[in-house]
C-alpha positions as CSV (number, residue, x, y, z in Angstrom):
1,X,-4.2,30.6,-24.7
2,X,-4.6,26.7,-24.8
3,X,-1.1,26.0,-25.2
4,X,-0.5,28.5,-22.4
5,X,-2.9,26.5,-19.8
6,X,-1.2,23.3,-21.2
7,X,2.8,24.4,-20.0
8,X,1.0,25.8,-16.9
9,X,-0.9,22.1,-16.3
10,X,2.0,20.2,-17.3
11,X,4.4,22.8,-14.9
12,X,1.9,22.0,-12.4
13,X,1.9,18.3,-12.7
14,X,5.6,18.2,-13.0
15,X,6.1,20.0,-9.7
16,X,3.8,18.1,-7.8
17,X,4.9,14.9,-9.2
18,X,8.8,16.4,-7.9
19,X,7.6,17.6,-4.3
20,X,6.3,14.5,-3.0
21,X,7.5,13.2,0.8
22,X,6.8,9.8,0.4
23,X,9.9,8.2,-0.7
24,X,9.8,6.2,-3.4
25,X,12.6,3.5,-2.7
26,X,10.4,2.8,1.0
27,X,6.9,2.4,-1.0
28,X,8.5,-0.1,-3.5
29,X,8.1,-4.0,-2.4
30,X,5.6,-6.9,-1.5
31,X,3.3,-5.7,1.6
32,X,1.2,-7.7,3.7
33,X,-2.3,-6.6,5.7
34,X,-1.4,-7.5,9.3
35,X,-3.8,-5.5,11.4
36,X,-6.6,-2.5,11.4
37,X,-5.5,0.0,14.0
38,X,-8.0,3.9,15.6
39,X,-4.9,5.8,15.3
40,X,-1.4,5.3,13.8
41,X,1.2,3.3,15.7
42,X,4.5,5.1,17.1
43,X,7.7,3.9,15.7
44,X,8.2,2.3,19.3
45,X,5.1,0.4,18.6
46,X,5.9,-1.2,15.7
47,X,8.9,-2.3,17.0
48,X,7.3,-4.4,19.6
49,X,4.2,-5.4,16.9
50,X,6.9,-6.7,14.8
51,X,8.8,-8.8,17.3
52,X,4.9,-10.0,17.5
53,X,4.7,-10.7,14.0
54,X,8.2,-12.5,13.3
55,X,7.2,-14.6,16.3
56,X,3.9,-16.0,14.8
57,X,3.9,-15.1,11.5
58,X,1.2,-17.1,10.2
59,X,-0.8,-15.9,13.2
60,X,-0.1,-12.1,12.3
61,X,0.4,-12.1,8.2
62,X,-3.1,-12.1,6.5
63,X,-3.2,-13.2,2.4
64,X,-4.2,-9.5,1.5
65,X,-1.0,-8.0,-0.8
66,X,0.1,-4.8,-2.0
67,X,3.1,-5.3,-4.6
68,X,4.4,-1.7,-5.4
69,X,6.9,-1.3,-8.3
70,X,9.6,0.9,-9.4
71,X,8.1,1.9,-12.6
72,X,4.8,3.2,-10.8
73,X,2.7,0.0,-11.1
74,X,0.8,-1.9,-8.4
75,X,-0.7,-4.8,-8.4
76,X,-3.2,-6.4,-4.8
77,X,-4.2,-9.8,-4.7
78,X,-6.4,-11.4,-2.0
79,X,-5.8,-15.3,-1.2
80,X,-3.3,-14.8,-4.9
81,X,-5.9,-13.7,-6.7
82,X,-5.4,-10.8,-8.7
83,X,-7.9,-8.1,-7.6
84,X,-6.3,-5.0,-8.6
85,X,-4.0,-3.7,-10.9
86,X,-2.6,-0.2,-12.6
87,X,-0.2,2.5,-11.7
88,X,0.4,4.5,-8.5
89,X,1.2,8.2,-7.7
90,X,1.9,10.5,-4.8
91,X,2.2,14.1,-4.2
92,X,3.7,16.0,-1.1
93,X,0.7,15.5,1.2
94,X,1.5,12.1,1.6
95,X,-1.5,10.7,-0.6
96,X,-0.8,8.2,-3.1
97,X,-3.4,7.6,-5.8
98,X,-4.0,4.2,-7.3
99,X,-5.4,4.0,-11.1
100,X,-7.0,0.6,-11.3
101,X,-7.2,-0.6,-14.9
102,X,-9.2,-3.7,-13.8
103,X,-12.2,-2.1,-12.3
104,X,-12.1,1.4,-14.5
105,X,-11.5,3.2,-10.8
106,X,-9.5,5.3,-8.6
107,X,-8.5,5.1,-5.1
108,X,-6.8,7.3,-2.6
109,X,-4.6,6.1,0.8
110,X,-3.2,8.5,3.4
111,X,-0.1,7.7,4.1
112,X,-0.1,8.1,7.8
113,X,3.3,6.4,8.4
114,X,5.9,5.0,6.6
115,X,9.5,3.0,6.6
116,X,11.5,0.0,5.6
117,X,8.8,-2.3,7.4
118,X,5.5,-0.8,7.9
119,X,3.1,0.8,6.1
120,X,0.2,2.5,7.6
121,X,-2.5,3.4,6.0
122,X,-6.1,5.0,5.9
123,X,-8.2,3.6,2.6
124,X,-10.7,6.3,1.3
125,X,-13.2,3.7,0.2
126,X,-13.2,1.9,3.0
127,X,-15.5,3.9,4.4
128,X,-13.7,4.0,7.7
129,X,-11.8,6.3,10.1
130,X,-9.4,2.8,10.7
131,X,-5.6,3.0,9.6
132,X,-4.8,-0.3,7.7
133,X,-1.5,-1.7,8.8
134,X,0.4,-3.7,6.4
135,X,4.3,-5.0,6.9
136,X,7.0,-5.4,3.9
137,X,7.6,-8.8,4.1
138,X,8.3,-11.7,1.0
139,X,6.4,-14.2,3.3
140,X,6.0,-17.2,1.3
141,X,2.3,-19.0,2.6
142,X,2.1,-22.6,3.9
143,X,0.2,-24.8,1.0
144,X,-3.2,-25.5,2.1
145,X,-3.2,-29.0,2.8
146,X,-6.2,-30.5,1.2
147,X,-7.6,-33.4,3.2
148,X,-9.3,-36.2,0.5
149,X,-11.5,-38.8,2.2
150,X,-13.0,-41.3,0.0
């Protein structure tokens, strides 16, 4: 009877793993917290938020950083320092599940839009109704300039 439930879990697992609608190849890359947002944007939105954002990227582009890989990994760093790391999964209601092996803790987004640029998310421990809007970019940050006055 246990190895039955165990090919029925693992069937289970397998399937949902398989019947996912977030694609995989659009989660993977380097994304960047540009904005909170009530509702999701339309595509026609973005469009014209990302003219915004390539216009004044330093004014748009904030140092918080999702970095999803290929082989299910993720890592976030705030202002480059790591904050969280561990693996990530999805399943066909667009939820993705990060494992965080840094703080022993789980997390769920809702993946409320996604494409080759934007990300849009709602955080389940943020404690807010707020979409969290992040762009795939590779910005590289300014150095900070350090002024020394003796």
């Amino acid at each position: 009877m246990k190895l039955k439930n165990l090919l029925l879990s693992a069937t289970l697992l397998l399937f949902m793993s398989c019947s996912t609608t977030i694609v995989k190849s659009k989660i993977v890359g380097s994304w960047y917290f540009v904005d909170y947002a009530d509702k999701p944007y339309t595509k026609t939105e973005l469009e014209k938020f990302e003219k915004e954002i390539k216009n004044s990227p330093k004014g748009w582009i904030k140092h918080f950083n999702y970095k999803f890989d290929k082989n299910n990994s993720y890592e976030y760093k705030i202002y480059n320092a790591l904050t969280n790391k561990g693996t990530y999964s999805t399943n066909q209601d667009d939820l993705l599940f990060l494992f965080d092996k840094i703080k022993s803790k789980n997390d769920t987004m809702k993946v409320e839009y996604l494409d080759d640029k934007f990300l849009q998310v709602k955080i389940s421990s943020s404690g807010t109704k707020r979409i969290a809007i992040y762009y795939k970019t590779e910005y590289k940050f300014p150095e900070v300039e350090v002024n020394i006055s003796k």
